[in-house]
TORMIBA-441571 format. One record per residue (C-alpha): residue number from 0; x, y, z. Coordinates in Angstrom, 3 decimals. Layout:
BEGIN
+-----+----------+----------+----------+
! num !        u !        v !        w !
+-----+----------+----------+----------+
! NUM !        X !        Y !        Z !
...
+-----+----------+----------+----------+
This chain:
BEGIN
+-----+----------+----------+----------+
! num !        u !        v !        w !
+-----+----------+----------+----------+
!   0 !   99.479 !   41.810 !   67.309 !
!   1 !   96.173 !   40.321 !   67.232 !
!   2 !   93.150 !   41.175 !   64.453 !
!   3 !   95.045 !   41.680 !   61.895 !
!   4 !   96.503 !   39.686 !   58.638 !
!   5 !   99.648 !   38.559 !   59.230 !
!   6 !  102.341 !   36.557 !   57.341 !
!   7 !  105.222 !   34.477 !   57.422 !
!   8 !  107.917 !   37.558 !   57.337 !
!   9 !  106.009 !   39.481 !   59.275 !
!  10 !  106.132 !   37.032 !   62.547 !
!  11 !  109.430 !   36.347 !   61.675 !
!  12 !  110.260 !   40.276 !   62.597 !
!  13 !  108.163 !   40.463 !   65.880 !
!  14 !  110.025 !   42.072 !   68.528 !
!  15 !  108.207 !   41.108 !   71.786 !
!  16 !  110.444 !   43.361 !   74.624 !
!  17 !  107.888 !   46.250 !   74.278 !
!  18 !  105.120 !   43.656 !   75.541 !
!  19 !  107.409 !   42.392 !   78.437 !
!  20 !  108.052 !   45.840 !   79.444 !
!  21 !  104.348 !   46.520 !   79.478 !
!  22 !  103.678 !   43.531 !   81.355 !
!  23 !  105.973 !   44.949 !   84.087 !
!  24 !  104.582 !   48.161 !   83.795 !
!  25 !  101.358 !   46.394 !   84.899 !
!  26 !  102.890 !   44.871 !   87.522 !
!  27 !  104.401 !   47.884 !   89.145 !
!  28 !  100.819 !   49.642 !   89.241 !
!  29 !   99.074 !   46.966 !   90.630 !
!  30 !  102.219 !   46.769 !   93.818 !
!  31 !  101.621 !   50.806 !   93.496 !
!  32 !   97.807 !   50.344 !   93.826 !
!  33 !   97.291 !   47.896 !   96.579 !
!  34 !  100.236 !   49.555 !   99.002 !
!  35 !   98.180 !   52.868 !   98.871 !
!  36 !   95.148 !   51.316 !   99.377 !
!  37 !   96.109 !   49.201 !  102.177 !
!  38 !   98.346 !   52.324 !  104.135 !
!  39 !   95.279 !   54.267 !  103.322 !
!  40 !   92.911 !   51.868 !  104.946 !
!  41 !   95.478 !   51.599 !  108.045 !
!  42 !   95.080 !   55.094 !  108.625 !
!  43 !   91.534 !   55.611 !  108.697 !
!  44 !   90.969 !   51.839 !  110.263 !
!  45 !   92.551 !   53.654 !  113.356 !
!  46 !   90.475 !   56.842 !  113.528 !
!  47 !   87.997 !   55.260 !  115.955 !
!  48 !   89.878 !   56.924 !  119.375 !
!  49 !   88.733 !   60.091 !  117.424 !
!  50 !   86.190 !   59.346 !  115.214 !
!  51 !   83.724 !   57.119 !  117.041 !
!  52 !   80.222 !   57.774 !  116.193 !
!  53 !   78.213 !   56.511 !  113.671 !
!  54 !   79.498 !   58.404 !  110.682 !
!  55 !   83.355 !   56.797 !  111.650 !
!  56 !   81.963 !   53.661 !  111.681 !
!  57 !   80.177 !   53.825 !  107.982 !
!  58 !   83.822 !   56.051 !  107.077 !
!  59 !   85.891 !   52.412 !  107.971 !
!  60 !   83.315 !   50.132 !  106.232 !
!  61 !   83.082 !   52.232 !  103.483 !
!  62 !   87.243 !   52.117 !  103.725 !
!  63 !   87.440 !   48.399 !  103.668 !
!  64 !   85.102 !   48.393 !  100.941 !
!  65 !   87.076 !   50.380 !   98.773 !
!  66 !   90.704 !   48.583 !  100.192 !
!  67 !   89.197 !   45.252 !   98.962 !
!  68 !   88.112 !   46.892 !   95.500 !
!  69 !   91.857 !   48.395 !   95.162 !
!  70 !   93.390 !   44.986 !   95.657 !
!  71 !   91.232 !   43.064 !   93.485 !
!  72 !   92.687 !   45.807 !   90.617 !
!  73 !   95.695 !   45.297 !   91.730 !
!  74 !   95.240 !   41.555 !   91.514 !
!  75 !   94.020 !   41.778 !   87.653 !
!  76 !   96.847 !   43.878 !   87.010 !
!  77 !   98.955 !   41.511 !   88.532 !
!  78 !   97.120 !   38.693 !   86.333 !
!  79 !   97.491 !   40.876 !   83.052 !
!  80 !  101.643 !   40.616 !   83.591 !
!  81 !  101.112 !   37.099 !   84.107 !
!  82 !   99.229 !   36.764 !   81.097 !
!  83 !  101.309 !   39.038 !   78.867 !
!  84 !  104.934 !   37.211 !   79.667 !
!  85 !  103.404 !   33.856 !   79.310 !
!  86 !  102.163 !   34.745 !   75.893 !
!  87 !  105.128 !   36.263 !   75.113 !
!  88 !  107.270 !   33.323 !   76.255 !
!  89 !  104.990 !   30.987 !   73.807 !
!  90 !  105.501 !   33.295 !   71.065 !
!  91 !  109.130 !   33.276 !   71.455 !
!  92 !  108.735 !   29.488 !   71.232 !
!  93 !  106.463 !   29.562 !   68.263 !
!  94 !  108.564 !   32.037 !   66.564 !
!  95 !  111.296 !   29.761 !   67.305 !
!  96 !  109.922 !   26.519 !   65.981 !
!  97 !  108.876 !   28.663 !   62.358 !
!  98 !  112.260 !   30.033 !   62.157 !
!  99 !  113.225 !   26.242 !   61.851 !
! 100 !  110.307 !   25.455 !   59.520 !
! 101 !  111.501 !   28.472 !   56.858 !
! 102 !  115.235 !   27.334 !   57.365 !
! 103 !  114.337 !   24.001 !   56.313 !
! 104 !  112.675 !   25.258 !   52.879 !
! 105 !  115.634 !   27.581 !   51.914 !
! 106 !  117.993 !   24.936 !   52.590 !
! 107 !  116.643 !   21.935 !   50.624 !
! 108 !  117.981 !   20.579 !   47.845 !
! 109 !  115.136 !   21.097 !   45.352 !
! 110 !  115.618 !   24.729 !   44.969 !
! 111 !  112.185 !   25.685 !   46.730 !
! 112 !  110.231 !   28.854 !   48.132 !
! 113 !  107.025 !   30.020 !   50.322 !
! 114 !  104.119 !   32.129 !   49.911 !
! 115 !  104.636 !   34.363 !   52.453 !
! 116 !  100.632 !   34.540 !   53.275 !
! 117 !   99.710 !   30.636 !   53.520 !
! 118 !  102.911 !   29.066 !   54.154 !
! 119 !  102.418 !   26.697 !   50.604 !
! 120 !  106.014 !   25.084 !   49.037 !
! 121 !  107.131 !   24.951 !   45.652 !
! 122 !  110.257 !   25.159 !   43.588 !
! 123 !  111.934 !   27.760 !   41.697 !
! 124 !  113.040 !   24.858 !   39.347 !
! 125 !  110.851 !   23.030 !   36.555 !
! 126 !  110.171 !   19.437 !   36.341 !
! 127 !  112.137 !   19.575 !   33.122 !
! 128 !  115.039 !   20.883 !   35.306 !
! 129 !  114.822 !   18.994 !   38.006 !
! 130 !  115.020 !   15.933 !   36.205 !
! 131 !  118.218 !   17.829 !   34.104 !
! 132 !  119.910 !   18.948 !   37.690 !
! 133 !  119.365 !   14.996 !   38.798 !
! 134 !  121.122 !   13.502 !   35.900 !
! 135 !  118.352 !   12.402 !   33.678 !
! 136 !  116.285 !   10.636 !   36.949 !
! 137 !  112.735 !   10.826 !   36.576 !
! 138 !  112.167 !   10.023 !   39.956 !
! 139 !  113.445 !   13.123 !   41.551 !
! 140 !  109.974 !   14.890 !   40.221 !
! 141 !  108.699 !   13.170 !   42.880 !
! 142 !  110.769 !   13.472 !   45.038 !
! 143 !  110.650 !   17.363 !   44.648 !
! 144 !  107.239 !   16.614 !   44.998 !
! 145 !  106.836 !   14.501 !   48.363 !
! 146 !  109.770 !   17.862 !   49.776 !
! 147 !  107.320 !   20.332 !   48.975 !
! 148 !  104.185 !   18.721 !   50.654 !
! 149 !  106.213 !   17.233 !   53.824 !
! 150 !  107.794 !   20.656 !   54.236 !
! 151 !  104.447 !   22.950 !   53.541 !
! 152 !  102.650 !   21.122 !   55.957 !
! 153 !  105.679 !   21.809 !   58.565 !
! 154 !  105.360 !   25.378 !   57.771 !
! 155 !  101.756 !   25.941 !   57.328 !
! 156 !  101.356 !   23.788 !   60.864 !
! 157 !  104.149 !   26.490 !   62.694 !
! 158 !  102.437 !   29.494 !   60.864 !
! 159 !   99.091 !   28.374 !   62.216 !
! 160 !  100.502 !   27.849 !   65.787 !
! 161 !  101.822 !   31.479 !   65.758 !
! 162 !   98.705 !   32.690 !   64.933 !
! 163 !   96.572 !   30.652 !   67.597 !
! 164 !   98.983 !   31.488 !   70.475 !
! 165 !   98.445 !   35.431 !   69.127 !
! 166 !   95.329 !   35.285 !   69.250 !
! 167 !   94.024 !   33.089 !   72.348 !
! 168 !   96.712 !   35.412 !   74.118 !
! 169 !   95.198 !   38.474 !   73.078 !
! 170 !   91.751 !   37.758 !   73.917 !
! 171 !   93.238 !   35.796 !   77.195 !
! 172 !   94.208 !   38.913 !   77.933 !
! 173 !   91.257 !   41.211 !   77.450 !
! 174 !   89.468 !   38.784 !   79.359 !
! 175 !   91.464 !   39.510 !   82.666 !
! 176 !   89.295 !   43.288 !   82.832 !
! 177 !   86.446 !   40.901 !   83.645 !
! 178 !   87.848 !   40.139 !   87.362 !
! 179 !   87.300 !   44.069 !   88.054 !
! 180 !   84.948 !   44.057 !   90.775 !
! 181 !   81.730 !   44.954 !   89.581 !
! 182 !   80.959 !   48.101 !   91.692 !
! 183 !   84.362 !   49.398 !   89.678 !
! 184 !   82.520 !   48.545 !   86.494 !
! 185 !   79.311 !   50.613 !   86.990 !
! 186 !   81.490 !   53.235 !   88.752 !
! 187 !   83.657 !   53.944 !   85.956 !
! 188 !   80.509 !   52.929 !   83.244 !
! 189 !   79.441 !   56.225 !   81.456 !
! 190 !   75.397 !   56.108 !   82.618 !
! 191 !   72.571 !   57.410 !   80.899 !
! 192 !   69.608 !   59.420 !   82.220 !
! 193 !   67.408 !   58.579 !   80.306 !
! 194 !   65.698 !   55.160 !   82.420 !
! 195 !   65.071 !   53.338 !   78.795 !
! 196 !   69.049 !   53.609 !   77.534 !
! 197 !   70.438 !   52.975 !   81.325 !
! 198 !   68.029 !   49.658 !   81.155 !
! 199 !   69.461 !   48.522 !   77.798 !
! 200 !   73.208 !   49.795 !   78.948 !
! 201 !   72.789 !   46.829 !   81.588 !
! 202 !   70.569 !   43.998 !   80.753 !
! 203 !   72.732 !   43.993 !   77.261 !
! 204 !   75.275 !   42.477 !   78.639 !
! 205 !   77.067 !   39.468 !   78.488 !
! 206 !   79.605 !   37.554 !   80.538 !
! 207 !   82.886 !   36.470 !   78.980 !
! 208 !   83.148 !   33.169 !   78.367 !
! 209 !   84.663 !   30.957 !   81.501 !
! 210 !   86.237 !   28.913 !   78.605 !
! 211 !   89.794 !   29.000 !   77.027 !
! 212 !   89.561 !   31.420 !   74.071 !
! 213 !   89.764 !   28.868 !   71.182 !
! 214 !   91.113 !   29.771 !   67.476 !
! 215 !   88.662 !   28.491 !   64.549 !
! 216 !   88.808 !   26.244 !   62.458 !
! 217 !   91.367 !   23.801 !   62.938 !
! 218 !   94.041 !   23.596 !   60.371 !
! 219 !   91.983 !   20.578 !   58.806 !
! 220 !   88.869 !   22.422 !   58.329 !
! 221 !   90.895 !   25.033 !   57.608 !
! 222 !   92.627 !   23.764 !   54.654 !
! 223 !   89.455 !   22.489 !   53.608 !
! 224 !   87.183 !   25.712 !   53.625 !
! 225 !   90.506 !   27.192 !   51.958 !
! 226 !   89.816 !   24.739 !   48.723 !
! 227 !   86.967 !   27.499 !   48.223 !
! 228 !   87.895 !   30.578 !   49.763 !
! 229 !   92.023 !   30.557 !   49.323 !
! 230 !   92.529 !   33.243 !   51.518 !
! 231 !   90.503 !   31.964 !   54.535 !
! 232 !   92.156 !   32.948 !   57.675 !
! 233 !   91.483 !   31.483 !   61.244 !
! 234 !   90.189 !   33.581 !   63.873 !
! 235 !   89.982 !   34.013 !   67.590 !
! 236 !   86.602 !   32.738 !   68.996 !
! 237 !   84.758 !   31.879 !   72.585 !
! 238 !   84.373 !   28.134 !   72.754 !
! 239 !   80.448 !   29.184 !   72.420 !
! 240 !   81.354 !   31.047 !   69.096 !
! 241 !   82.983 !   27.873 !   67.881 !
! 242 !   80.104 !   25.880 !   68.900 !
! 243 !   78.034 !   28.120 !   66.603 !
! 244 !   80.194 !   27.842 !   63.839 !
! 245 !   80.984 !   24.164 !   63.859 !
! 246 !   77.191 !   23.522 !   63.763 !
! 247 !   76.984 !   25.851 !   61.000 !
! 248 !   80.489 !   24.459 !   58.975 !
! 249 !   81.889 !   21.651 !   60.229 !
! 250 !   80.867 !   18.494 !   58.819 !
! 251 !   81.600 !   16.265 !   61.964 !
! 252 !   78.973 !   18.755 !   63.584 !
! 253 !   76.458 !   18.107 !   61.130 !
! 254 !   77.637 !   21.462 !   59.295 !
! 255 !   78.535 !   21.927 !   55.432 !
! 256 !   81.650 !   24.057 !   55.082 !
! 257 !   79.902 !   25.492 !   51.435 !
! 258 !   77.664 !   27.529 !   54.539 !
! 259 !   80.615 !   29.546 !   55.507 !
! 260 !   80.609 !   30.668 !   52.044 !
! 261 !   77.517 !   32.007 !   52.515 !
! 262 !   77.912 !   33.187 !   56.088 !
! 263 !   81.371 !   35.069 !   54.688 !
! 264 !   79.207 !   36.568 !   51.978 !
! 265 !   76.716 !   37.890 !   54.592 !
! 266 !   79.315 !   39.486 !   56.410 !
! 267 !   81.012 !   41.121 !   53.639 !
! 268 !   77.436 !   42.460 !   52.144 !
! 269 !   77.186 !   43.869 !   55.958 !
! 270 !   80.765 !   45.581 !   56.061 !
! 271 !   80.223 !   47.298 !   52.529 !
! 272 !   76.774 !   48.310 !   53.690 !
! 273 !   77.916 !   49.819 !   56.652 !
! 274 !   80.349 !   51.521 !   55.171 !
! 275 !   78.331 !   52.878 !   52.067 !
! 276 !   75.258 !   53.941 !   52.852 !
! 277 !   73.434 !   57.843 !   53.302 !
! 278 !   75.167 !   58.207 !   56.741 !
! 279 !   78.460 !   57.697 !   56.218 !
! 280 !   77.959 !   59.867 !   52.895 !
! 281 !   77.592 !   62.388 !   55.120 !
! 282 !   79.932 !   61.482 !   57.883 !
! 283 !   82.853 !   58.781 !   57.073 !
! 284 !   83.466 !   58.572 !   60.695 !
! 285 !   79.845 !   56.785 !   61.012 !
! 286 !   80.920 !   53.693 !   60.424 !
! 287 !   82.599 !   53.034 !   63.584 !
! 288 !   80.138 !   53.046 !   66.368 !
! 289 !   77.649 !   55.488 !   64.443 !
! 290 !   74.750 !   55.093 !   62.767 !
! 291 !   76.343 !   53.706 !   59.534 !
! 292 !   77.667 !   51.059 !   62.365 !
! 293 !   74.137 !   50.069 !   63.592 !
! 294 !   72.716 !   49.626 !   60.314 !
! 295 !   75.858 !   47.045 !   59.897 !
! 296 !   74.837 !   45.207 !   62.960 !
! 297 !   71.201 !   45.278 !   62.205 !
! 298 !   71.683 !   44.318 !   58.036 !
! 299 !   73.993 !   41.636 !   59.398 !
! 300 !   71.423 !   39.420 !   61.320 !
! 301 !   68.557 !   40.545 !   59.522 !
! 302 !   70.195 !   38.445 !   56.544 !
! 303 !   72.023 !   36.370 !   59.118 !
! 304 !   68.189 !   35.169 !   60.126 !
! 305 !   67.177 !   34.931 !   56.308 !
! 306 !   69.492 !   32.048 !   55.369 !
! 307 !   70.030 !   30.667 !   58.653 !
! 308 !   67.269 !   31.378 !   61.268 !
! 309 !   66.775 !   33.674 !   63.941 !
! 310 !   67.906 !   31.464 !   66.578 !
! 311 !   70.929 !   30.342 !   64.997 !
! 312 !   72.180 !   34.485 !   64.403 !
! 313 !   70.961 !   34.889 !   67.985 !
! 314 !   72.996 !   32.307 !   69.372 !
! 315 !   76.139 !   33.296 !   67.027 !
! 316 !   75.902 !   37.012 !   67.060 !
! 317 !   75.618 !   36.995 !   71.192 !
! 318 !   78.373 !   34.355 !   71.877 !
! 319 !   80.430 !   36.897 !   69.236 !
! 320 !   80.639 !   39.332 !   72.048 !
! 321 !   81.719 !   37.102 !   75.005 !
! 322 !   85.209 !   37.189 !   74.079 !
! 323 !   85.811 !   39.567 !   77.475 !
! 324 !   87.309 !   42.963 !   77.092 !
! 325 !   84.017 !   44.330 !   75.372 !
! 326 !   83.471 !   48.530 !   76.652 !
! 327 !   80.065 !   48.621 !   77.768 !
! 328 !   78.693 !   50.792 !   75.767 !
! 329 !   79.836 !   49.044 !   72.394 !
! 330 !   78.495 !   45.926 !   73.974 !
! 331 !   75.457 !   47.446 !   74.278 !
! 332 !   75.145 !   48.913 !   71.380 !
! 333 !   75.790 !   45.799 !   69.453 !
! 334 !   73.322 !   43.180 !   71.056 !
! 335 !   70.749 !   45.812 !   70.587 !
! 336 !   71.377 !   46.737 !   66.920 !
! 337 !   71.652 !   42.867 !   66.439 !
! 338 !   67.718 !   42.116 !   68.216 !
! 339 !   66.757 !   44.770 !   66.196 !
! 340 !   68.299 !   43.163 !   62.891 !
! 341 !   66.548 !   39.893 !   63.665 !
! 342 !   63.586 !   41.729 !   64.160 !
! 343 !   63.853 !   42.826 !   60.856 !
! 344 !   65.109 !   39.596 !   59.203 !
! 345 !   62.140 !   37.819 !   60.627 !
! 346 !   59.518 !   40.506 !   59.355 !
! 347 !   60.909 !   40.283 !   56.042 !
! 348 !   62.115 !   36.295 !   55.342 !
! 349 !   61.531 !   36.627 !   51.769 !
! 350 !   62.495 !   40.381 !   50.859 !
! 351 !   65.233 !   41.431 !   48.346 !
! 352 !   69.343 !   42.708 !   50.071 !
! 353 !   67.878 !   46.075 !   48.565 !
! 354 !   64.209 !   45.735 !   50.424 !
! 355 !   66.333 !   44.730 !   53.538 !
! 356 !   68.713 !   47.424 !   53.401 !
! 357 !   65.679 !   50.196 !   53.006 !
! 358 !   64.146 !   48.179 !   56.156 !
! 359 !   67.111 !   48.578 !   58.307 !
! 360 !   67.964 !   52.258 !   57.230 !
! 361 !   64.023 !   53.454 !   58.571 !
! 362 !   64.465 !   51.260 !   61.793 !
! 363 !   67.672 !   53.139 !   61.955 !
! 364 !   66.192 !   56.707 !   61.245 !
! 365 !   63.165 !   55.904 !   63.637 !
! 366 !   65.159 !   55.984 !   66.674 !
! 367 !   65.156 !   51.936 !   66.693 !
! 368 !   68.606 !   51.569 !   66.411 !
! 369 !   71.463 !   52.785 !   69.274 !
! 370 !   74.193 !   54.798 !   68.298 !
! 371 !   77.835 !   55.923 !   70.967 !
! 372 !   78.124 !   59.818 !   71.720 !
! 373 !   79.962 !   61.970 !   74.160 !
! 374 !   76.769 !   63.739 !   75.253 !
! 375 !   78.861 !   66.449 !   77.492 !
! 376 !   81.187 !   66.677 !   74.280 !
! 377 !   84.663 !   65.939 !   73.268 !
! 378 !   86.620 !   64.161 !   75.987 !
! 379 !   83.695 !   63.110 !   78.204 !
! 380 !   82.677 !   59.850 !   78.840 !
! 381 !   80.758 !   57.969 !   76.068 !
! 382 !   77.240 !   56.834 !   76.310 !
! 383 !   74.708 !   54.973 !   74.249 !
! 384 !   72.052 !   57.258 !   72.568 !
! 385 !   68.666 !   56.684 !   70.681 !
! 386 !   69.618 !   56.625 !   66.800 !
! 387 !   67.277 !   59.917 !   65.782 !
! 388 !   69.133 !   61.942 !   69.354 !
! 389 !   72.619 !   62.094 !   67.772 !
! 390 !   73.461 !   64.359 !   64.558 !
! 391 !   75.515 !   61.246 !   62.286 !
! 392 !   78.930 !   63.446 !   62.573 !
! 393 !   78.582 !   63.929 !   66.006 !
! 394 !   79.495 !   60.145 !   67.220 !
! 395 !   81.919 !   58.779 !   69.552 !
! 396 !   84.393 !   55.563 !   69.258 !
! 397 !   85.252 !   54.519 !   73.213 !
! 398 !   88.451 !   52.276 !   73.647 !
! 399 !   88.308 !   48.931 !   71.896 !
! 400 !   89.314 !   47.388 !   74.887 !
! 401 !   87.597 !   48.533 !   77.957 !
! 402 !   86.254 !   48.157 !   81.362 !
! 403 !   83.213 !   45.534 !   81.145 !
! 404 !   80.056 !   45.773 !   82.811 !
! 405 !   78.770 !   42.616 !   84.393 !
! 406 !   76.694 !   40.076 !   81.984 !
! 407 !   73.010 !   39.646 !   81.965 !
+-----+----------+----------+----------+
């Protein structure tokens, strides 16, 4: 349910029993998991009237080992049911309390409606007619007036409060594949050979943060970035993220919220770029975790450094990926792309978007920039890859939600 735009009528027709059964489904294999693991254990745990020497002995350590590794899955499955019906439970609630919010609207007595997308009230019903339907009263204009306000804000605050619970429960939940052991991690990590791309695979890492996942901005700085950009939408962010952001926007952070203007502009320059550009004119697909990807990630903080500073798009663009959840290889493959991109930006402070983009597209072509292929082909595990290695169409998108690798 998370990541995407959502409105009013669409919440309203959630049906949240497939996430319940999942949650159980969860459940079951992590019971499943840690009986055969700990049966399995028993049995070899008594092999020593048979199996005595020094290879038994490494056999039941190695056992143990591997019991312990089996329960703590079992445990995050466990925790991922947990999570899952407690979101669910606050959705319900949410849903609940919006349900009430719309009710209210339909049933006043001044004729009114909602935008489905922000949650704003108004009437069906002129001033002129209002004033007609109320016997001549000029007053009820503002009356109609103070019921639209009183009951927008009602809705837009329930609208806003489904959203956060969506979201903080969505990332919540990606952030339980963290607790995976990390021997688990690097076992089921697709490795390089080559030394260079098995060093960046796991020094560019980063933990998830040991924060509550936090939804940005608030509904005040919301409403107030909205007086420029009308379709502003809050998103799910690490408390690190918001930091970032707040420092950038937020006026009680020393912030100007005309920067996220700007900061929104980067990011759309960076989406079109990586989505037009000589490799994905060759290959659409290269856009997602290709090379038309890196030169995104790279265009993004080069201009990200430009009109904010290197440091700043460092300390954004890395507390960006600690949301948990991340597959290793897109992690990776990101934090790289992004050093590279302030690499760039710094290099070339004063350049033109076009002067940039030419900048980022030779790193790219150099073999600067890391790209995601199956190296053993279709089906195999995904690994990172040198950008000037990988034919653009021959790319691979892992799982958006994967298996983490433990932060550096």
């Amino acid at each position: 349910m998370s990541g995407e735009k959502i409105t009013i009528s669409t919440v309203l027709g959630w049906k949240l029993d497939s996430a319940r059964f999942a949650g159980a489904d969860a459940m079951n294999a992590g019971i499943t998991l840690e009986a055969e693991s700990l049966n399995a254990d028993k049995a070899v745990q008594g092999s020593d009237s048979y199996f005595g020497d020094a290879a038994g002995s490494a056999a039941r350590t190695m056992s143990t080992k591997l019991k312990n590794e089996a329960v703590t899955t079992g445990d995050v499955l466990d925790a991922i049911h947990k999570q899952i019906d407690t979101t669910t439970a606050a959705l319900q609630s949410d849903i609940k309390s919006l349900q009430s919010a719309v009710d209210d609207v339909k049933e006043s007595e001044w004729n009114l409606f909602y935008d489905d997308e922000t949650g704003d009230v108004k009437s069906y019903d002129s001033n002129w007619e209002t004033i007609e339907k109320a016997w001549g009263n000029p007053a009820s204009v503002a009356w109609k007036t103070a019921a639209c306000l009183n009951l927008g804000a009602n809705l837009k605050q329930a609208f806003w409060d489904v959203q956060e619970t969506d979201k903080i429960g969505a990332r919540n939940l990606a952030t339980q594949l963290e607790h995976v052991s990390d021997d688990v991690k690097l076992a089921l990590a697709g490795i390089p050979e080559d030394a260079a791309l098995r060093d960046i695979l796991q020094k560019y890492q980063v933990d998830a943060t040991k924060s509550d996942i936090v939804v940005w901005p608030d509904s005040t700085l919301l409403n107030l970035i909205r007086m420029y950009k009308p379709d502003m939408q809050s998103v799910e962010m690490t408390v690190e993220e918001k930091a970032a952001m707040d420092q950038l926007c937020n006026p009680l952070h020393g912030g100007n919220p005309m920067n996220y203007m700007k900061f929104n502009e980067i990011k759309d320059e960076a989406e079109a770029f990586g989505k037009d550009n000589k490799y994905t004119a060759a290959y659409d697909g290269s856009k997602d975790d290709g090379h038309g990807d890196a030169a995104r990630h790279a265009y993004w903080n080069a201009r990200m450094t430009q009109e904010f500073g290197s440091d700043w798009a460092q300390k954004y663009a890395s507390a960006h990926e600690g949301v948990g959840g991340n597959g290793p290889q897109r992690e990776a493959m990101d934090l790289k792309n992004n050093e590279i991109g302030r690499q760039i930006g710094l290099a070339n402070m004063d350049a033109s978007k076009d002067d940039l983009k030419t900048a980022v597209i030779a790193a790219v072509d150099h073999g600067d920039a890391i790209v995601i292929h199956s190296p053993n082909g279709d089906g195999a595990p995904a690994q990172i890859a040198w950008s000037n290695t990988v034919p653009w169409d021959q790319i691979t998108s892992p799982p958006a939600i994967d298996i983490p690798l433990p932060g550096k």
